[in-house]
PARO-548281 format. One line per 8 residues: their letters; for each residue x, y negated, z negated of C-alpha. Coordinates in pm, 1 decimal, decimal comma. Example, Ala and Ser with C-alpha at 12.3 -4.5 7.8 and 13.67 -1.06 7.14 Angstrom:
BEGIN
as> 1230,0 450,0 -780,0  1367,0 106,0 -714,0
//
This chain:
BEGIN
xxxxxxxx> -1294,6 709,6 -3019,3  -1101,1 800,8 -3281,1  -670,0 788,1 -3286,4  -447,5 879,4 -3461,7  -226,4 682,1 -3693,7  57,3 712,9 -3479,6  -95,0 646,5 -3197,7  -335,2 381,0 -3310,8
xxxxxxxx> 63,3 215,8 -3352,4  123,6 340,5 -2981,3  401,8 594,7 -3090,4  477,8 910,0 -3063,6  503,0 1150,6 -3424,4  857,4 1305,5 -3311,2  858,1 1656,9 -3543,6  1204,3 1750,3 -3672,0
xxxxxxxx> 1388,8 1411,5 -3542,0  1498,8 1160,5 -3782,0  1630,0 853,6 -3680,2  2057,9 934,5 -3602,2  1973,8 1301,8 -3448,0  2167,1 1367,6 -3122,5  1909,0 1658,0 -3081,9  1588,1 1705,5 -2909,1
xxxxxxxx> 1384,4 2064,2 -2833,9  1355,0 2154,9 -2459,1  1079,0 1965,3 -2272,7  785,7 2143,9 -2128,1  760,9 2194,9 -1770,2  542,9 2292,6 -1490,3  538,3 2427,0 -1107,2  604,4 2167,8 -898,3
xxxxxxxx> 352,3 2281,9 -591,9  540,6 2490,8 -308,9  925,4 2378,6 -374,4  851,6 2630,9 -725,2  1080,7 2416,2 -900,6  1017,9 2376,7 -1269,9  958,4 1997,0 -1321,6  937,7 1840,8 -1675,4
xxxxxxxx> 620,2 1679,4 -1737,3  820,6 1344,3 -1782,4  1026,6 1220,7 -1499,7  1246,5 898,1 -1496,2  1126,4 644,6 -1205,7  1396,8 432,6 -1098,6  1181,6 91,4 -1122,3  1181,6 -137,2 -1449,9
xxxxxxxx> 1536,1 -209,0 -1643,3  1712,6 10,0 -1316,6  1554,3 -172,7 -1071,9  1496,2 -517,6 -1252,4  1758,2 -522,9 -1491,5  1730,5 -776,6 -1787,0  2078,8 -925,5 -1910,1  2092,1 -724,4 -2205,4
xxxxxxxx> 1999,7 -407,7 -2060,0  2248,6 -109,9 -1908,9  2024,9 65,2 -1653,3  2296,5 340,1 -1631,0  2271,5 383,0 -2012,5  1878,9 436,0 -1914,9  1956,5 726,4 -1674,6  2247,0 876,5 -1877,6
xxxxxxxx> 1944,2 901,2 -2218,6  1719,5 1060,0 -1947,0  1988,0 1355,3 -1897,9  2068,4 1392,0 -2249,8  1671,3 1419,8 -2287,7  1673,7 1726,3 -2038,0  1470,9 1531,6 -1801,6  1493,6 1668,0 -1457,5
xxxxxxxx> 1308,4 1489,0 -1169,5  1439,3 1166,2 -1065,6  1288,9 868,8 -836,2  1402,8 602,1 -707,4  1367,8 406,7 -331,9  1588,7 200,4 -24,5  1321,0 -68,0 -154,7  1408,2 -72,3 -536,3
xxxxxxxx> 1719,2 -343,0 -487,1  1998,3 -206,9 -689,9  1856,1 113,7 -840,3  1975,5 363,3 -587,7  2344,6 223,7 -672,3  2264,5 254,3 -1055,8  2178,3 601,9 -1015,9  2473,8 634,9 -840,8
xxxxxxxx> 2722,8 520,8 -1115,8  2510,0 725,8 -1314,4  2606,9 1069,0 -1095,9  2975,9 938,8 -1115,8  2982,6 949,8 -1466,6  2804,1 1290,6 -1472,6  3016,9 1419,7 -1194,9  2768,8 1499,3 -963,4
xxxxxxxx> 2991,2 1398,1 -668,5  3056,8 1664,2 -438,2  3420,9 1688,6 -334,8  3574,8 1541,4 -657,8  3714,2 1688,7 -881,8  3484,2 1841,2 -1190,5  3178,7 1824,2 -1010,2  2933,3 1986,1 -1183,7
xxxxxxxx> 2688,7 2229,5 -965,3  2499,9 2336,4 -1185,9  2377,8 2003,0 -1303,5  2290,6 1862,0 -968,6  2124,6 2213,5 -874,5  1940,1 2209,1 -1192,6  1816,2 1812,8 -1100,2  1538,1 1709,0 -847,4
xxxxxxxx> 1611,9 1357,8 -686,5  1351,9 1196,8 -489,3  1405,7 885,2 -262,3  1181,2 708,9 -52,3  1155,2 515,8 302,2  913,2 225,7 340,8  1040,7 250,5 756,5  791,9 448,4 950,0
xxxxxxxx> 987,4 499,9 1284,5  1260,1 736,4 1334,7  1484,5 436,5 1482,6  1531,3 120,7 1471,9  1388,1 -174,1 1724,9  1028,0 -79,1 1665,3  732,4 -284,7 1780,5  565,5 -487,7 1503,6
xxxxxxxx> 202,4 -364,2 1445,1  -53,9 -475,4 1246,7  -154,5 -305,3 938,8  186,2 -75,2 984,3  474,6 -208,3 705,5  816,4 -137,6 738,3  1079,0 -254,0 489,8  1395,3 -161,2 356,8
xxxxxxxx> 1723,6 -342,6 122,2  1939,8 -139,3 403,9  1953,2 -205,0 754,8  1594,1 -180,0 969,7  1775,5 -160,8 1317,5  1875,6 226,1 1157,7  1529,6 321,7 1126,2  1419,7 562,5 840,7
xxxxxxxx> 1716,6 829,3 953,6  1947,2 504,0 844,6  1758,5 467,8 503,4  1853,3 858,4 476,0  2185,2 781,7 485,6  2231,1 492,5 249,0  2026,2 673,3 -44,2  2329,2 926,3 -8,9
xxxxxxxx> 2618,5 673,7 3,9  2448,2 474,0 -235,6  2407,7 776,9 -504,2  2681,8 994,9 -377,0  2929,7 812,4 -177,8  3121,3 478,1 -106,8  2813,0 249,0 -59,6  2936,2 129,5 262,6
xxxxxxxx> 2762,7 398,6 470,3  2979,9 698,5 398,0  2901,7 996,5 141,9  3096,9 1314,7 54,9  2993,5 1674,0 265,4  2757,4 1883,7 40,6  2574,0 1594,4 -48,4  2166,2 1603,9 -20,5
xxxxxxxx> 1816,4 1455,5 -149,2  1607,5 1694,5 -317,3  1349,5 1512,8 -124,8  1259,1 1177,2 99,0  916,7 1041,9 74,9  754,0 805,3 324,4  712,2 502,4 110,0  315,1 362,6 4,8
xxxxxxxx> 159,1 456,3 292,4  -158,9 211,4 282,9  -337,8 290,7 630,0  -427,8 502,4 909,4  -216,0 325,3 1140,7  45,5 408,0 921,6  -51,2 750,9 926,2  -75,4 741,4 1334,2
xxxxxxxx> 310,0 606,2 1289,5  474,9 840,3 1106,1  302,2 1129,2 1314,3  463,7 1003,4 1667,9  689,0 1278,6 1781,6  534,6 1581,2 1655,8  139,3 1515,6 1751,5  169,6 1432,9 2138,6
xxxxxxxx> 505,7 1425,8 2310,9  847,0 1370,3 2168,0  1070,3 1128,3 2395,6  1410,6 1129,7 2246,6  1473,4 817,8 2471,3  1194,1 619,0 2310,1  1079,5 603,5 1929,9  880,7 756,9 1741,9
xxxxxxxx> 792,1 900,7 1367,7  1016,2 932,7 1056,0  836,2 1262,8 976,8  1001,7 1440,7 1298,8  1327,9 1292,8 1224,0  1320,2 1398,1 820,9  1237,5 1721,8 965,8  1556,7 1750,5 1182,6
xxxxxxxx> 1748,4 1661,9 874,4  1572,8 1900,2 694,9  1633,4 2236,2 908,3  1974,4 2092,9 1055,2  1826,1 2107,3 1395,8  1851,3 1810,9 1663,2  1501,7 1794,4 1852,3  1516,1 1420,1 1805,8
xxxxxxxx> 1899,0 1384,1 1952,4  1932,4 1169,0 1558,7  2150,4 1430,1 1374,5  2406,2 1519,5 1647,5  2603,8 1701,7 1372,8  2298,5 1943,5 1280,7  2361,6 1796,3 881,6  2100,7 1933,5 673,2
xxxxxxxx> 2055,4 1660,1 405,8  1695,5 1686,6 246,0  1560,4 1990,1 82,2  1190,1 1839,4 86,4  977,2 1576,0 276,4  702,3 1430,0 127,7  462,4 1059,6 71,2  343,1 846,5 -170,4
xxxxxxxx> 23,3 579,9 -194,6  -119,7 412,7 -420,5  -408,6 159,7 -238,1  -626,9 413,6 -17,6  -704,1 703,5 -85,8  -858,6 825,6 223,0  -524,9 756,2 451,0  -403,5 921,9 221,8
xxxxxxxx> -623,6 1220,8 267,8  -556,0 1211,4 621,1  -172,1 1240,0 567,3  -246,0 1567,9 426,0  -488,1 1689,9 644,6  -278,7 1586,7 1009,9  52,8 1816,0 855,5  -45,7 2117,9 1093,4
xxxxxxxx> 392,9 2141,8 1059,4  378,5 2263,2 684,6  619,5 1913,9 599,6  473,2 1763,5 305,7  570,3 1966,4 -3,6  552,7 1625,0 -255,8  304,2 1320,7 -302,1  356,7 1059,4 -532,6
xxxxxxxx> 21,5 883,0 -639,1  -119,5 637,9 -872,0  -322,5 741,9 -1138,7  -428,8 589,5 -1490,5  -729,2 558,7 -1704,1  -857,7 336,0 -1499,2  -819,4 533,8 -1107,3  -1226,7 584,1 -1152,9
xxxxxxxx> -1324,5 218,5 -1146,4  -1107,8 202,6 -797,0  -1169,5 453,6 -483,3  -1011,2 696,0 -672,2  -768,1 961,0 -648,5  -782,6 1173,9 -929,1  -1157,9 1317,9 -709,6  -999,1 1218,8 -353,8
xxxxxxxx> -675,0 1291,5 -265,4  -509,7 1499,9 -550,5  -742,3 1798,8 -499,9  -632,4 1811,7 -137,1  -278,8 1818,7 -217,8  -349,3 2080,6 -456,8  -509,2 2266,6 -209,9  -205,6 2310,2 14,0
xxxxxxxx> 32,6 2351,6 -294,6  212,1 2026,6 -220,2  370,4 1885,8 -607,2  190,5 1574,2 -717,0  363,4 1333,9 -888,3  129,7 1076,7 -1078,3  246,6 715,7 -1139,5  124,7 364,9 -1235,2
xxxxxxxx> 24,4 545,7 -1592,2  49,8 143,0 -1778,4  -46,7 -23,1 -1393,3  241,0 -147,4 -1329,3  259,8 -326,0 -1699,5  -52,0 -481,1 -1601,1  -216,4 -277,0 -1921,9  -4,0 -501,5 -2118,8
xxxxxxxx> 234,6 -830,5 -2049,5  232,7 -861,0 -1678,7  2,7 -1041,6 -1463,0  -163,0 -801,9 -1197,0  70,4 -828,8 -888,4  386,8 -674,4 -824,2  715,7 -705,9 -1008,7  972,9 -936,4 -890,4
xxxxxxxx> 1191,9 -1030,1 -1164,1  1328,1 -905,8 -1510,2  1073,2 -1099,0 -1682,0  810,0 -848,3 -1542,8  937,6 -544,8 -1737,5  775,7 -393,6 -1999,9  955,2 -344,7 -2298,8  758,7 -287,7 -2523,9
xxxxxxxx> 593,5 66,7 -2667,0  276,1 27,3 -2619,7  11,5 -215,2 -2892,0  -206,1 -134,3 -3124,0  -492,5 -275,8 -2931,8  -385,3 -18,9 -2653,5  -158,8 272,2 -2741,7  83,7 421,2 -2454,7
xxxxxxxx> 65,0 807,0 -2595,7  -308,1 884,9 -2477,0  -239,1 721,7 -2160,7  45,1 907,2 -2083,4  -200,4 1216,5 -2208,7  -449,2 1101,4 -1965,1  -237,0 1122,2 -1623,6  -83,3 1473,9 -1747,4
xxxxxxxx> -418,7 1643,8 -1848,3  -555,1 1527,1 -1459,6  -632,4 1822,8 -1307,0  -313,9 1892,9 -1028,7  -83,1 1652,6 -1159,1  249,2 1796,7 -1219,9  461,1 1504,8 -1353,2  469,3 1183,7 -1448,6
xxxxxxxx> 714,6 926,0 -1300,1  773,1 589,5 -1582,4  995,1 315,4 -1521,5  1168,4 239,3 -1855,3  1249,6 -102,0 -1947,6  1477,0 -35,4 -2292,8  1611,7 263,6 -2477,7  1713,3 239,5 -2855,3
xxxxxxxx> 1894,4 416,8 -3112,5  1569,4 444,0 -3298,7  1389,8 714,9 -3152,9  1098,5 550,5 -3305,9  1193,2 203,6 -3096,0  1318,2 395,1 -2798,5  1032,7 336,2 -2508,2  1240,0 634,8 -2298,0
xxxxxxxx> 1183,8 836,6 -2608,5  868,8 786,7 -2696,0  751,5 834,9 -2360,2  918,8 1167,8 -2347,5  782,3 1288,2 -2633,5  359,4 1164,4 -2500,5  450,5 1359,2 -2184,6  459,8 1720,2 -2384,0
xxxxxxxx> 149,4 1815,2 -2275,1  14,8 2100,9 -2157,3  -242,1 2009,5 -1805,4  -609,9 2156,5 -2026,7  -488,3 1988,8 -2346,5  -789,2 1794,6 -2314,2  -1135,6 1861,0 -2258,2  -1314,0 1673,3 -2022,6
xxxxxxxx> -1547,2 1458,1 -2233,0  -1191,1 1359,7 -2404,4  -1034,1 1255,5 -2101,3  -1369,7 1038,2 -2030,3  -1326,0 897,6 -2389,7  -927,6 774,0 -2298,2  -1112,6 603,9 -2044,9  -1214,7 359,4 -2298,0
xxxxxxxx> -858,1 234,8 -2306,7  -898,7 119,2 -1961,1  -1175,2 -138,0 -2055,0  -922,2 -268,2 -2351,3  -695,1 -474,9 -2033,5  -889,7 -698,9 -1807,4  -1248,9 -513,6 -1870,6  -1023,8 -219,1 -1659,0
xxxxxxxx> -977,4 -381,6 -1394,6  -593,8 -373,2 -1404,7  -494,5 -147,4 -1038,4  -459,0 -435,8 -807,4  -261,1 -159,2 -588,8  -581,5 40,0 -547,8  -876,7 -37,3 -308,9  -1173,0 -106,2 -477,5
xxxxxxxx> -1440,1 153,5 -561,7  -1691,2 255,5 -297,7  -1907,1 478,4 -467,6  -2005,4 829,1 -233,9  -2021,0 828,5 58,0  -2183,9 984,3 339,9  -2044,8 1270,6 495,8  -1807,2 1195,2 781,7
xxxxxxxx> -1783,1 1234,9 1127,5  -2149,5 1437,5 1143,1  -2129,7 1590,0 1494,3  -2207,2 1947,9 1701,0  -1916,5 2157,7 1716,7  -1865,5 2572,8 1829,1  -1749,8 2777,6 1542,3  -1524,3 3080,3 1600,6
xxxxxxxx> -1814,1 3280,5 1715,0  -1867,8 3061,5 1987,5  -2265,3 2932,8 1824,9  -2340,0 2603,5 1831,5  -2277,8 2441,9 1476,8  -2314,7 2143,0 1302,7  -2016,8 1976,9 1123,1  -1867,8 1721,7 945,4
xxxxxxxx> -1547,7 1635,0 751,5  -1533,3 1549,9 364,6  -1716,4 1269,7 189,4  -1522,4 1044,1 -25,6  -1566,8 1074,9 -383,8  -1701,0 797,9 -636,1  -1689,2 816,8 -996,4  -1796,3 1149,3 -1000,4
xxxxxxxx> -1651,7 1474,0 -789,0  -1830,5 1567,5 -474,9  -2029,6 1910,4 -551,0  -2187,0 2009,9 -211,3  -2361,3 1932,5 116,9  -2716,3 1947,3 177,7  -2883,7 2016,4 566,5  -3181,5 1849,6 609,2
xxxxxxxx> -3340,4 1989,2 968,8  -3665,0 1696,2 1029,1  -3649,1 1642,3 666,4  -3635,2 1964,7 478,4  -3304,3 2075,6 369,3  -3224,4 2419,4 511,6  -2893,0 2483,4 354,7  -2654,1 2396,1 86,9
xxxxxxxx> -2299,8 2411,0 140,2  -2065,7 2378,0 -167,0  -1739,6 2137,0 -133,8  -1406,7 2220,8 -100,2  -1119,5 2014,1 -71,5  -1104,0 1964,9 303,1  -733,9 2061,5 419,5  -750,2 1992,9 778,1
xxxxxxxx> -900,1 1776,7 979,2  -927,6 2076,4 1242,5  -1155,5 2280,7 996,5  -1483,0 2069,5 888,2  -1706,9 2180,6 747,8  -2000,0 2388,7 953,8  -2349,2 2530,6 943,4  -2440,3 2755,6 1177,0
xxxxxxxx> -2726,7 2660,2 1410,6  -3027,7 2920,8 1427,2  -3244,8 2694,6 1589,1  -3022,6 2414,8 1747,9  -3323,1 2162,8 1821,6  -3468,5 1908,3 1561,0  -3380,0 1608,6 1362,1  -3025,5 1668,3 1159,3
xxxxxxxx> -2856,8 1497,5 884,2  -2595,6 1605,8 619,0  -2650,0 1471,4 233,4  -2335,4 1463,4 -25,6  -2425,2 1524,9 -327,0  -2179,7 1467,8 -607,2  -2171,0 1611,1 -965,3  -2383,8 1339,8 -1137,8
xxxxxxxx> -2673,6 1398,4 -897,7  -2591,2 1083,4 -704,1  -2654,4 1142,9 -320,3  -2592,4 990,8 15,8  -2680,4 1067,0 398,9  -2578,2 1083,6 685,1  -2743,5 932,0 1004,1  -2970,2 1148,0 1194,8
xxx> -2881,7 1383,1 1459,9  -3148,7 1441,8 1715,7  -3037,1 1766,6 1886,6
//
């Protein structure tokens, strides 16, 4: 593989800016799924220096370079300590503060802010569960509808709980959603009854603060604060799958994921999840581009202290600019959240910079065999194995839930939903009938888990089974159906 001077030195060549220049060209941008706003391929995450913020580092100074770069999609969490607040001093000096004076609509129209909530009930007092997380730096007894609120006084208010009228998030996500209980959680409310006495879901709550209405009796005051409701993951794929494919309500217009060079040595999502978001239009947001520093300084667990930020740009041993190339070239990613952990005067030294300047990209910049090349990177930190967030790589699989349904037509069918992906892309489904395969049925990203896949019974006796086969030829079957 070969690189590049500058990036074999892990920068970015910056044409036309010299070292003093105040100046820097537009950045490129691209649809951001069904919200058709025009992201830029770099977007600011609100982790690193804003969340853990090293003595000698101004995290507002961080956000403030991130405007004057033109960057316009912003993320941040009620789980990130003090970065909300950061952001929020940030806005104040930007005047982005409805109701005072000199605020500037424009700016925060032309702006897409993302928080998130790690609470998966609508309220507060929920039963604990196992494999169902809920956390938050705010209050728990105020449920996900009170994380709403303290992401706007935090960023747009007093910080004590109250924030200015006109005020709203561009969008809440449901925070690293890591299982299908999770999944069953968040759901409550709008699959099955609603029982505004008892709890249930954040996702029918978000939704009243979305559309101003009150089904769930938690926005008495019909305030419509979010534009957009969305999710992000990072461990399993397949819940997260099944996020997508349980939104019969047309609510999830975002999803934040990880992806890196090395997402195909994990159960990945670059063959899993993204091309079911894509699918239904929802905006993917790609993250975890260095793993969480773990392609460089950091041991592989999560952050916890300014000594875990990276502040470095990129080595020579492993560059940052292809990597950066890597997540934006994935087919359906739309941007590219990176926490930054210094800025400089020296575009050359500036991390924010040089970031900004690997993200202009266009999405088929690279071929495919290039992309697979990158991948070498990967092997360059811990032999690749450097997403500790990610479950670990389970090759194909089978197709799911094999079984005899009725298709529109009322015939007797067989079907199944999705297999999961390994390295390579599922391709298609073969029907074996005792042994000799009868049909071939090419994959799709399945969208809903009430439209499987189906094959049409002609003769509805024998010995079934369904085969994935994926595009390197690799296979795997299903149990067989006597029918």
């Amino acid at each position: 593989m070969k690189l590049s001077a500058a990036a074999a030195a892990g920068v970015a060549v910056i044409p036309g800016l010299a070292y003093g220049d105040v100046a820097f060209p537009s950045p490129m941008k691209r649809r951001f799924g069904r919200t058709n706003f025009d992201v830029t391929t770099f977007s600011l995450g609100g982790q690193a220096s804003i969340q853990w913020t090293p003595e000698d580092v101004d995290p507002v100074a961080i956000i403030l370079k991130a405007f004057d770069l033109n960057v316009n999609y912003f993320d941040t969490s009620n789980i990130y300590g003090p970065s909300q607040a950061n952001f929020g001093e940030a806005f104040r000096k930007l005047n982005l503060i409805p109701g005072k004076a000199g605020y500037d609509v424009n700016l925060r129209s032309s702006i897409f802010l993302t928080t998130k909530t790690m609470i998966r009930w609508a309220k507060g007092g929920f039963p604990q569960m196992d494999n169902v997380r809920n956390s938050t730096n705010g209050d728990p007894a105020q449920g996900a509808v009170g994380d709403v609120r303290r992401s706007l006084s935090q960023m747009f208010g007093d910080g004590k709980g109250g924030y200015p009228k006109g005020a709203y998030l561009d969008m809440v996500m449901i925070h690293n959603l890591t299982s299908f209980e999770e999944v069953d959680v968040v759901y409550k409310g709008l699959e099955g009854d609603l029982d505004p006495e008892g709890n249930f879901g954040a996702l029918v709550a978000l939704r009243d603060y979305r559309d101003g209405t009150n089904i769930t009796g938690l926005n008495p005051n019909n305030e419509k604060l979010i534009r957009h409701i969305g999710f992000s993951g990072h461990y399993s794929a397949p819940a997260m799958m099944e996020m997508i494919q349980r939104d019969k309500y047309g609510l999830l217009d975002g999803m934040l994921v990880s992806i890196n060079v090395n997402d195909r040595k994990y159960l990945n999502m670059q063959h899993n999840v993204i091309p079911v978001a894509k699918a239904k239009d929802i905006g993917v947001v790609g993250m975890k581009v260095f793993a969480d520093g773990v392609m460089y300084d950091k041991e592989p667990r999560w952050s916890r202290a300014p000594e875990d930020v990276v502040r470095r740009v990129g080595t020579d041993h492993i560059p940052s600019k292809p990597l950066i190339e890597y997540v934006l070239t994935t087919p359906g990613v739309d941007t590219l959240i990176i926490g930054i952990g210094h800025i400089d005067d020296d575009p050359l030294k500036c991390q924010l910079v040089q970031n900004f300047y690997a993200s202009q990209i266009a999405p088929d910049a690279l071929t495919e065999q290039e992309r697979r090349d990158l991948e070498k990177l990967g092997d360059r930190s811990r032999d690749g194995q450097t997403n500790y967030f990610q479950l670990a790589d389970q090759g194909l699989t089978p197709p799911r839930n094999v079984r005899l349904d009725r298709g529109e037509d009322n015939r007797m069918a067989l079907a199944w939903d999705s297999a999961y992906a390994g390295r390579e892309p599922v391709a298609s489904y073969e029907v074996l009938r005792n042994g000799a395969v009868v049909a071939t049925i090419p994959h799709k990203p399945q969208i809903s888990l009430d439209e499987p896949f189906l094959y049409r019974l002609e003769d509805p006796s024998g010995a079934f089974t369904v085969r994935a086969l994926d595009a390197a030829g690799n296979r795997e079957e299903s149990d067989v159906m006597e029918v």
